[in-house]
C-alpha positions as CSV (number, residue, x, y, z in Angstrom):
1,X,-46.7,120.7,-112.0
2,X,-44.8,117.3,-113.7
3,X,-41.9,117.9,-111.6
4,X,-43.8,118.9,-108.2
5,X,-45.5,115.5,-108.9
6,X,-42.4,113.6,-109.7
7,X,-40.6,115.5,-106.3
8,X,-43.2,114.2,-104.2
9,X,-42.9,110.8,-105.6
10,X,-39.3,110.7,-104.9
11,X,-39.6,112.0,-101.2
12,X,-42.3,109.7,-100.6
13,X,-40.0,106.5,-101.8
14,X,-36.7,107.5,-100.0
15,X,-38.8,107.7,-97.1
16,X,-39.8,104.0,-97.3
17,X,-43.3,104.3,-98.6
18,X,-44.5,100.8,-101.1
19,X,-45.1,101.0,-105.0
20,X,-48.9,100.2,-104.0
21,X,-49.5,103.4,-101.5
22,X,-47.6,105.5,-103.8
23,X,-49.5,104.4,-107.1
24,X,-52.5,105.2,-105.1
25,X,-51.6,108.2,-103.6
26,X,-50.4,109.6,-107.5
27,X,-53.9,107.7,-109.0
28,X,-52.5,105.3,-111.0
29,X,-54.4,102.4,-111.4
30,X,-51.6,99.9,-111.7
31,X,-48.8,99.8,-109.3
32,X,-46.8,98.0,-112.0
33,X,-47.2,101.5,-114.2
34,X,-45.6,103.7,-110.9
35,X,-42.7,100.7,-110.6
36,X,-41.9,101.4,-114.3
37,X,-42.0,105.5,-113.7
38,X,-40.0,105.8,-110.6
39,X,-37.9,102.7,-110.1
40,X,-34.9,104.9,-110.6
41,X,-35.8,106.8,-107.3
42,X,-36.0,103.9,-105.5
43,X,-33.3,103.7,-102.9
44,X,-30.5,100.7,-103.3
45,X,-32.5,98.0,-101.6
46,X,-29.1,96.8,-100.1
47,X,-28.8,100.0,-98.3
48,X,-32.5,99.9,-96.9
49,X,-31.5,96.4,-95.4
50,X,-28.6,96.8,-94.3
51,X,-30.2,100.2,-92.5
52,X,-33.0,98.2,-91.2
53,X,-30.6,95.5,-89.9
54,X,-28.9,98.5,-88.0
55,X,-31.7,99.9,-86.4
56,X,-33.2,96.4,-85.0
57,X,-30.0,96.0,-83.2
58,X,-29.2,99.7,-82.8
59,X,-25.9,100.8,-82.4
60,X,-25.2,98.5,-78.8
61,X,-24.9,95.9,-81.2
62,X,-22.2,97.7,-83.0
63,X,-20.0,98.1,-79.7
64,X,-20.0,94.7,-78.4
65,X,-17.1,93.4,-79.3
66,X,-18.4,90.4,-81.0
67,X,-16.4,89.6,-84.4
68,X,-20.0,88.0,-85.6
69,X,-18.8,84.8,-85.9
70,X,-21.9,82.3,-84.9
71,X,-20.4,79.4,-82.3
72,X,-20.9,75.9,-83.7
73,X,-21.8,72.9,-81.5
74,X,-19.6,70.2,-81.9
């Protein structure tokens, strides 16, 4: 039962849900408590921006030829 717990824990954080729904959804009664438990499952927050970054601009922004450099006014 501890590991279908844990399992569903982990699926629910890799797919984007917050410390506080989850410590809810498990009953804890303090979201700190859940942080402490399943930090370790928590995917690298770099990767989550950098995917949520993506998917605001979708992948026309990729192919636009731009080098990203930002024009200054002079």
């Amino acid at each position: 039962m501890h590991a279908l717990r844990h399992y569903y824990a982990s699926v629910l954080l890799d797919a984007g849900e917050n410390i506080r729904a989850l410590s809810e959804h498990l009953g804890h009664s303090d979201p700190g408590f859940t942080l402490r438990t399943y930090t370790h499952l928590m995917p690298n927050s770099q990767d989550h921006a950098h995917k949520a970054i993506d998917a605001a601009f979708g992948p026309a922004a990729e192919d636009d030829g731009d080098d990203g450099a930002v024009p200054v006014a002079v």
